[in-house]
N, C-alpha and C positions, 0 to 999 in steps of 0.2 A: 789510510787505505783509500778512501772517500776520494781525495783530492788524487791520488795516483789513479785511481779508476778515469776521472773526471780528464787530465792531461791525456791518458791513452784515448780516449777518443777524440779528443780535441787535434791528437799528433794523427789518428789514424783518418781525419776529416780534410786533414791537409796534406795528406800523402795522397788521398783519394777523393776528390774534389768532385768527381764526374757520378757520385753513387748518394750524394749528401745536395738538398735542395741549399741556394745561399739564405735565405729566408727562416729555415727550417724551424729555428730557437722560436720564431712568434707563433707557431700556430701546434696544436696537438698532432704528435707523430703515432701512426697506427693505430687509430681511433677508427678511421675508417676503413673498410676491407672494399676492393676492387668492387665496382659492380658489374664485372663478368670474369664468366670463369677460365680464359684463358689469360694470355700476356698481354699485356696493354701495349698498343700498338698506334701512334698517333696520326690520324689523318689529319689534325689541325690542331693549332695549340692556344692556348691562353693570349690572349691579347695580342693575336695575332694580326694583322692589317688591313682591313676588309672598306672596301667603298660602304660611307656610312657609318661605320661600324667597327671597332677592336670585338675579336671574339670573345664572348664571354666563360668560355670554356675550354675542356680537352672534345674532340672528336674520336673517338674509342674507332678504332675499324674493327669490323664482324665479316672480314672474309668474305668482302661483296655479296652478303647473303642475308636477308633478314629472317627472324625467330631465333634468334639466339638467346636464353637467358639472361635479362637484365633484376640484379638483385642490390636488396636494399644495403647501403652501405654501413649502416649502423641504427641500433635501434630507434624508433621511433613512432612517428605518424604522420599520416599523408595532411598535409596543411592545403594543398590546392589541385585542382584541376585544371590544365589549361587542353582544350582543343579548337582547331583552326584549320582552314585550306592551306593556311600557308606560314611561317612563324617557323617555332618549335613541331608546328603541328599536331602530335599526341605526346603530351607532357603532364610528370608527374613530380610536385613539390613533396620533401619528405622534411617535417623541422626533425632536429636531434634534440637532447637535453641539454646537450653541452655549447648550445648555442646558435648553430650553424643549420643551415637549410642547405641539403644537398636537390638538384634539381638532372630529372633524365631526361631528355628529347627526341624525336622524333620516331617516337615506338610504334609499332605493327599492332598492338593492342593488349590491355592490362590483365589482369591475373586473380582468377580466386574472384573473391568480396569486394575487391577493388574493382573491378571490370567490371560487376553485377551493380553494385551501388552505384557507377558512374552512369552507365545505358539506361537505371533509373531515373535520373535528374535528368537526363535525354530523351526519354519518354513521355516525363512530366514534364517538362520545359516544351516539348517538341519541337526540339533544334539538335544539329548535329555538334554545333558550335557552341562550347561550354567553358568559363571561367568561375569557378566558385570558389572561394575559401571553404573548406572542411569544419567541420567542429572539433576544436582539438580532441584527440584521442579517440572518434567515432573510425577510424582506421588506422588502427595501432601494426606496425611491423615490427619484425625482429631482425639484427643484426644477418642479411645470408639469405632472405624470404626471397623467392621469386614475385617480384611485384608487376612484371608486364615483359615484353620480349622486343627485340630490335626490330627496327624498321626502316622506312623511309618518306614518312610522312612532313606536311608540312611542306620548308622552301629548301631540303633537302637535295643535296647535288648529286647524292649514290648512298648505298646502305652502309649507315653508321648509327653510333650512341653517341648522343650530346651530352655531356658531364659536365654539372657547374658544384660549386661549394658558394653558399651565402652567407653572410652574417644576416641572422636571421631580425634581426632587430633593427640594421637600415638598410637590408636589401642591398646592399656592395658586395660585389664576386670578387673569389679572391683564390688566385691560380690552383687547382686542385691537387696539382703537383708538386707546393708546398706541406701539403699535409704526407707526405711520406710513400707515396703509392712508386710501385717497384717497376719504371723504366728510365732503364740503362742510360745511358746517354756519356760519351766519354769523347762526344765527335764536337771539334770549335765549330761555331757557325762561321759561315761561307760570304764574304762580300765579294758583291759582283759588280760594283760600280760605285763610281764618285761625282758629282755635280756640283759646279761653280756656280752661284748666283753673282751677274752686277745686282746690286740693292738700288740703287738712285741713279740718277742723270750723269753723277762726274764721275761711276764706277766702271770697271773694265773688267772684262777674264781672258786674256791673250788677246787685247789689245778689241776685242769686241764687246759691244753692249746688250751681248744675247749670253743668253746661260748657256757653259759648253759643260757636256757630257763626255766623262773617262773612262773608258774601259778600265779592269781590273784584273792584275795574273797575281798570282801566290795560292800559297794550301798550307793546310799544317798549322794554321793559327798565325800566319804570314803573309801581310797581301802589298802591294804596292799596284802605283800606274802602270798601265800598258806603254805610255806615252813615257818616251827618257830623258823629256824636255823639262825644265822645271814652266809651272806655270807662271805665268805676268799676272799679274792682277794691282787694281789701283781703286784705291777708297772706300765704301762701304760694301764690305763683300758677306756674304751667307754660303754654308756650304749644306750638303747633302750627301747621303750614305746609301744604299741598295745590301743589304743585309738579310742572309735565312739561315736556319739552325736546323740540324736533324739529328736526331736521337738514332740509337747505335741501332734498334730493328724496324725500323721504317724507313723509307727513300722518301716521303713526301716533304716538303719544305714547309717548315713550319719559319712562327717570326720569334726574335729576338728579343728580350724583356728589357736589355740596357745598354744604353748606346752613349758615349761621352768621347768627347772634342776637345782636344786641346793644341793650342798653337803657344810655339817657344815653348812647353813644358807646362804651360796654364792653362787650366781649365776655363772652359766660358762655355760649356753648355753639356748637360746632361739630363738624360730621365732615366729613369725605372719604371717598369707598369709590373706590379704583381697584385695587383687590386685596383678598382673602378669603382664609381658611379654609374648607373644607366644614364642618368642626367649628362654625364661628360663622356656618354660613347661617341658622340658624331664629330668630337672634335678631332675625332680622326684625318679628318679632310683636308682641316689646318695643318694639321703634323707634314704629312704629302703632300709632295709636290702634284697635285690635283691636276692638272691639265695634263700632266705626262702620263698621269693616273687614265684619264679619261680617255689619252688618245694613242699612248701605245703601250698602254698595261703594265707600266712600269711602276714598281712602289717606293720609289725616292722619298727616304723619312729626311724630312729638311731640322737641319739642327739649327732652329729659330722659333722664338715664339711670339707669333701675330699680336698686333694690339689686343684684341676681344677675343684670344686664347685664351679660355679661364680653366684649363685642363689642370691639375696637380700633378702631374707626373715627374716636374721639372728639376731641377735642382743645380746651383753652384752653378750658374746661367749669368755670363756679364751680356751688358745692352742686348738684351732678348735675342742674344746668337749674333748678335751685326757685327763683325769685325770691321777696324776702319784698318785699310793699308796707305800711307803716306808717305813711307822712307825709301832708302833705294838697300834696303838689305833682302838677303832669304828668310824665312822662315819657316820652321820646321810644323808642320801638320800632320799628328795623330788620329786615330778612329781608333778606339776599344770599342768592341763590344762583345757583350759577355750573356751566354746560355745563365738559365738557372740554377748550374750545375757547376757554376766556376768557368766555363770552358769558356776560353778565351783569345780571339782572334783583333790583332790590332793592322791597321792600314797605317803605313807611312809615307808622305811626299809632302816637295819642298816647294813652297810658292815663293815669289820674287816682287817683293814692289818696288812702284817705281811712281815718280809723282804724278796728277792728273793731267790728264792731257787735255781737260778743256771739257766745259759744258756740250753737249754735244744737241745742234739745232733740234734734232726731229722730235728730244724728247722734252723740248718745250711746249710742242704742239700737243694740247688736249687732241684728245678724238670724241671723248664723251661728250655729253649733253648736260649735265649738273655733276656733281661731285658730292657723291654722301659720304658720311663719316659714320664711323660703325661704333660708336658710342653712345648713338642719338638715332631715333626715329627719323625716318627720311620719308618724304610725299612728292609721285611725279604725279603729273597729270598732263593729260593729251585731250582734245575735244572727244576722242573715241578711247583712250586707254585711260586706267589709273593705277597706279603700284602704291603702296602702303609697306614699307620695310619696319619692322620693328627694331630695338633699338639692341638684342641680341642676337638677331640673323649674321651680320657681315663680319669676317672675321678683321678685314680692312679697310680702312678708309678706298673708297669706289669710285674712281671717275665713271661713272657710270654712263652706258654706250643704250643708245633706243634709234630706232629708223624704221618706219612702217613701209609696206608696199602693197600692190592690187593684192585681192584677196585670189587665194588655189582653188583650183578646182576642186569642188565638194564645199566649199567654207561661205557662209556669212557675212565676212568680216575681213575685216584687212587684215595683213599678214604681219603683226606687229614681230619686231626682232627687239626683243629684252634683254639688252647685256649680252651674253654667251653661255654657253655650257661648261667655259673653263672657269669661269667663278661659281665658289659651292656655295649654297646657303646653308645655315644654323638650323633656322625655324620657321615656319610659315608665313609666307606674304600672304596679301591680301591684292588677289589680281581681279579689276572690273575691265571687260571691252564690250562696247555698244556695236549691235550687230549693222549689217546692212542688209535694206530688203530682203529682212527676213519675214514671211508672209507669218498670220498668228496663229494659223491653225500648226505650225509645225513649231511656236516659240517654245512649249512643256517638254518639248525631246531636245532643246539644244544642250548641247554643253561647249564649255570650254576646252580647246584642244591642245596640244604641242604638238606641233609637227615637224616628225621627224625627216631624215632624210629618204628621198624619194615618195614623199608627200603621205608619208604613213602619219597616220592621225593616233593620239593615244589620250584618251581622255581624261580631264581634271573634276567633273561637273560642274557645277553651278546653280544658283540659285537668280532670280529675277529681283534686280532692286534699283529704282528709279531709273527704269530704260537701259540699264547694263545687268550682264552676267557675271555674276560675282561670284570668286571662288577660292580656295586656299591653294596655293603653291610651296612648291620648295625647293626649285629650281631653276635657273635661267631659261632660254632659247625660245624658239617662235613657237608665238601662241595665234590663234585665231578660236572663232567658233564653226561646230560642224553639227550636225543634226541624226539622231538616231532615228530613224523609221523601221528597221528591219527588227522581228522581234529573234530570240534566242534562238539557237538549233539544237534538237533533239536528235542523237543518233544512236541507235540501238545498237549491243554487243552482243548477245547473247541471247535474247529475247526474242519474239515476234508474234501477233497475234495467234493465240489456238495453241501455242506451244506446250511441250508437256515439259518442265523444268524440275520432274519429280527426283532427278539424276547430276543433279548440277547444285551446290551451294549457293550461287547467290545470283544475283539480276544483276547487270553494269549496264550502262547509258552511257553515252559521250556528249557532255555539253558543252555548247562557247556561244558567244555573242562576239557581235562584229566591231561593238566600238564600246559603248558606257559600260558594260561590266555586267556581268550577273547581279544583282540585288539578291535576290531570295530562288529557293525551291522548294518544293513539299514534295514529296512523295505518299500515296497513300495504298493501301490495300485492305479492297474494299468498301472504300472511305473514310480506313484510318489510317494518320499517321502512320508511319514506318521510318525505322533511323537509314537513314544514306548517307553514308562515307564517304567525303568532297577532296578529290587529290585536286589541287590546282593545277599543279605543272604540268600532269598529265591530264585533266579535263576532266575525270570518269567519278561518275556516284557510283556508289556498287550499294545495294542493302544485300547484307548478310542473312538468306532466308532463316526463317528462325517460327515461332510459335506463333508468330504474326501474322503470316500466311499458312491458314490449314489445309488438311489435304481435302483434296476437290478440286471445284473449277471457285477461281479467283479473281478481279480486279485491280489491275495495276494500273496507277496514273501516276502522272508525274506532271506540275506546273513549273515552269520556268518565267519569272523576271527580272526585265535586265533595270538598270537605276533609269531609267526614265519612264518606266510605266507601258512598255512592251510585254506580251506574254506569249507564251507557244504552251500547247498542251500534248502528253503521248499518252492513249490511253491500249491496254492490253488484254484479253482476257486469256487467262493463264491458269495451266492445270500442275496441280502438285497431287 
C-alpha cells in the first residue's frame, strides 16, 4: 500500500507540474504557514536579477497599503534586529528548531514585547539604527503570532513584505517557495529576446564584430526569432537570453531560476539559482550583459562564465559558454528555461557558420593605457591619480582606458576619466587624487566625487594621506574632488515654533544635505534623547510622540551633521 500511495503522488506531481516546487524533496513541506493572511501574491521573486544584487527573497504584495498583519511563520525566536534608512529597513530575524531562519522586511513597526524590547535597546543605545543579535529564546514566538505589520521602510520601492528562508547555520537563502507555500503558478515564463555576442577579434554575428540584438515572437511555452533569417556567425561566439516568469495571480515579472543552452542537441551551459551566498550576490553583474544593463535597462542573462566568475550556480558548462563556429554548416540553438514549478518555455533558431573572414584591423588597436588581468592585483599610477584594483574586483582581464582633463566647475581637481561605467567592479578599489589649489582652510570638507552627467557631483569621501584624497570605490567613471561648505537643511512638516501639537501623533522634519551625506542627528526633547524614524528616500524623521514628551510646554531640537563636520540646528518650543 506504502509504495502505491508513494507512485500516486509521484503520477499526480507529473500530471500537475505547475502546483509542486521542482526542488520540493530537499527542503520540509508545510512546516511553515504564510506570513500573511491573505494569498501570496508576488511582486518579486527569489533570485530574481537586480543591479548589484539577485533577490534574496519573495516580495509578498499587501494591497499597495501598509499595516497589514505580518505573522510568525513557525515557532520560534527572534535571533536579530536589523534597522536602517535604507536596506531591509525594519527587519525581523525569526531562527526555527528545525534549522532555518526565516527573515521579514521592510515593516511599518513591531508587535507586543518585540516592538517594546526593540525602542528599548534604542533608548539605551540612543540610536534609531539598530543591529543586534538576541539572546536566544529572550523573544520566543509561536507558529501564527503577530510579530510586526507591513510597511515600507528602508530602500523599498512601494508597499510590500520582504520574505526570505535561511539556513540558519551559513546564513544561505534559499528560495521560500521551495518550502511548500501555496502560489499557483501554471503560466511558462515569457522570453523576450536573444543576443549574439563576437567573443574575439576573428568572430562575427552577420557578418559584424558588434553584438546584435533579436527580437522574440512566440507564447505558450514557444518562442523563436522575429528575424526569418538564419543567423551568420564565425568563430568564438557567446550567446544571451532576456527571460521573465509570472505566477497565475500576479502581472508583475518576476526572473527565472533556470536557464540552459544547447547547440546541435548538446549542452554547454546551464544554471539553476534556488539558493546563494550573500558573498556570491554581486556576481550578478557578470551573469548580464552589464552595459545593456546600465544603458537601456535591459537584463540580458549571458550564458558565459567570466574568468573570476566564482558564482556556483553553474553546471554541464563546455569552455565557460564560448562556442567556436568554424564549418560552413547550420546549427540548431535551444534556450530552456524553466519556473520552479516545471513550467517550461524553450527558444529555438538556427545559426549558420561560415569560416573567418580575417582578423579584423581596428581590434588590434588597444585603446587603453595598461592591461590588468583579473586574477592579480593591478597598480596605476598618474603624478595626480592612483587606482589599487585588488585581485577579486574584475571579473575580466581589462584593457584598461584613463584620460584626465581641466577640472568642472565646483572641482579641485582634474577631471580624471577611470575606464567607464560599462565595466562593473566586484569589490572596492582604493581611489587617491591629489587636488589642485585647493586653499587649507577648506581641505577637512573635501571629498572625493563622481561626476555625473551634467556635472552633478555624488560623493565617495575621503580621507587625507600624503597630499592625496584617498577613498574606497566600486565603480568606474569620472572622478574629481569637490568641497562641502554648506551645512544640512532642516525643513519643518508639521511643527513650528509656539505650536500646540496636543492633536497630532507625531513631529516630522524634512532633511538633506547638498553633497557628503548626512553623518548623524539627535533629536532631543527637553534635552533628551528622543527616537526618530529616518525614511531615506523620502528624507523625513518623524518621532512618534509618546511619554517623552509631557504635557505642557516642551523643547524640541534637532542637530543635523553631514560627513564632513557641517552642522544646522532647529530648535522649537512646543505645547502638548
Amino acid at each position: 500500500m506504502a509504495k502505491l500511495i508513494i507512485l500516486s503522488i509521484f503520477s499526480w506531481m507529473l500530471l500537475f507540474p505547475g502546483n509542486v516546487p521542482v526542488g520540493a524533496e530537499k527542503y520540509p513541506q508545510n512546516y511553515f504557514r504564510s506570513p500573511v493572511d491573505f494569498p501570496i501574491s508576488l511582486a518579486g521573486s527569489f533570485g530574481e536579477l537586480r543591479k548589484n544584487h539577485f533577490h534574496s527573497g519573495i516580495d509578498i504584495r499587501t494591497g499597495g497599503s501598509v499595516g497589514k498583519a505580518v505573522r510568525a511563520a513557525a515557532d520560534g525566536y527572534v535571533s536579530r534586529v536589523f534597522i536602517n534608512q535604507a536596506g531591509f529597513g525594519k527587519a525581523l530575524y525569526i531562527a526555527h528548531p528545525n534549522g532555518y531562519t526565516t527573515v521579514y522586511g521592510h515593516l511599518l513597526r513591531f508587535n507586543g514585547g518585540i516592538g517594546t524590547w526593540i525602542k528599548k535597546q534604542q533608548y539605551d543605545q540612543e540610536t534609531f539604527v539598530l543591529d543586534v543579535q538576541v539572546p536566544a529564546g529572550l523573544l520566543k514566538v509561536k507558529k501564527g503570532d503577530i510579530i510586526a505589520y507591513s510597511g515600507n521602510s528602508g530602500a523599498s520601492g512601494g508597499p510590500h513584505l520582504h520574505f526570505e528562508v535561511r539556513e540558519s547555520g551559513s546564513q544561505e537563502v534559499i528560495n521560500p517557495l521551495e518550502f511548500g507555500f501555496d502560489v499557483p503558478d501554471n503560466t511558462p515564463p515569457k522570453i523576450t529576446a536573444a543576443r549574439i555576442y563576437p567573443f574575439d577579434a576573428m568572430a562575427m554575428v552577420n557578418y559584424s564584430d558588434k553584438p546584435v540584438l533579436f527580437g522574440v515572437t512566440g507564447g505558450g511555452g514557444s518562442f523563436s526569432l522575429k528575424t526569418e533569417d538564419t543567423v551568420k556567425v564565425s568563430g568564438n561566439i557567446i550567446f544571451g537570453i532576456e527571460t521573465t516568469d509570472f505566477s497565475d495571480n500576479s502581472g508583475m515579472k518576476n526572473g527565472v531560476p533556470s536557464v540552459a543552452l544547447s547547440i546541435d542537441n548538446e549542452t554547454v551551459y546551464s544554471h539553476h539559482l534556488d539558493k546563494f551566498a550573500f558573498s556570491n550576490t554581486r556576481y550578478v553583474n557578470s551573469l548580464l550583459d552589464y552595459p545593456l544593463l546600465m544603458h537601456g535597462n535591459r537584463k540580458i542573462q549571458r550564458s558565459y562564465i567570466a574568468l573570476n566568475n566564482k558564482n556556483d550556480i553553474y553546471s554541464r558548462v563546455k569552455n565557460r559558454g564560448i562556442v567556436n563556429f568554424n564549418d560552413t554548416r547550420a546549427h540548431k540553438v535551444v534556450y530552456t528555461v524553466t519556473d520552479l514549478y516545471n513550467n517550461t518555455s524553450r527558444l529555438v533558431f538556427w545559426v549558420k557558420s561560415h569560416p573567418p573572414a580575417g582578423r579584423r584591423q581596428e581590434n588590434n588597436l588597444s585603446r587603453g593605457v595598461q592591461m590588468m588581468h583579473c586574477l592579480e592585483a593591478n597598480h596605476f599610477a598618474r603624478p595626480d591619480i592612483v587606482l589599487d584594483i585588488p585581485n577579486d574586483a574584475l571579473y575580466e582581464d581589462l584593457d584598461f582606458e584613463y584620460s584626465s582633463e581641466a577640472q568642472v566647475p565646483g572641482t579641485y581637481a582634474r577631471l580624471h576619466r577611470v575606464q567607464n561605467e560599462d565595466t562593473p567592479l566586484h569589490t572596492n578599489c582604493t581611489l587617491s587624487i591629489k587636488p589642485l589649489a585647493l586653499p587649507k582652510d577648506l581641505a577637512a570638507r573635501a571629498v572625493i566625487v563622481l561626476v555625473e552627467p551634467g556635472h552633478r557631483f555624488a560623493s565617495k569621501g575621503g580621507q587625507w594621506e600624503n597630499g592625496f584624497l584617498k577613498t574606497q570605490v566600486r565603480e568606474f567613471g569620472d572622478y574629481s574632488i569637490a568641497v562641502d561648505n554648506e551645512p544640512p537643511v532642516i525643513r519643518p512638516i508639521n511643527v513650528k515654533p509656539g505650536k500646540n501639537v496636543s492633536r497630532q501623533g507625531s513631529i516630522t522634519v524634512k532633511i538633506s544635505d547638498n553633497l557628503s551625506g548626512i553623518k548623524s542627528y539627535r533629536g532631543t526633547m527637553n534635552g533628551k534623547w528622543i527616537l526618530m524614524d529616518f525614511d531615506a528616500k523620502s528624507g523625513l524623521l518623524t518621532y512618534l510622540i509618546d511619554e517623552h514628551m509631557p504635557k505642557g510646554k516642551n523643547t524640541f531640537s534637532l542637530v543635523l551633521t553631514d560627513a564632513v563636520g557641517n552642522q544646522c540646528r532647529y530648535e522649537a518650543g512646543l505645547v502638548r
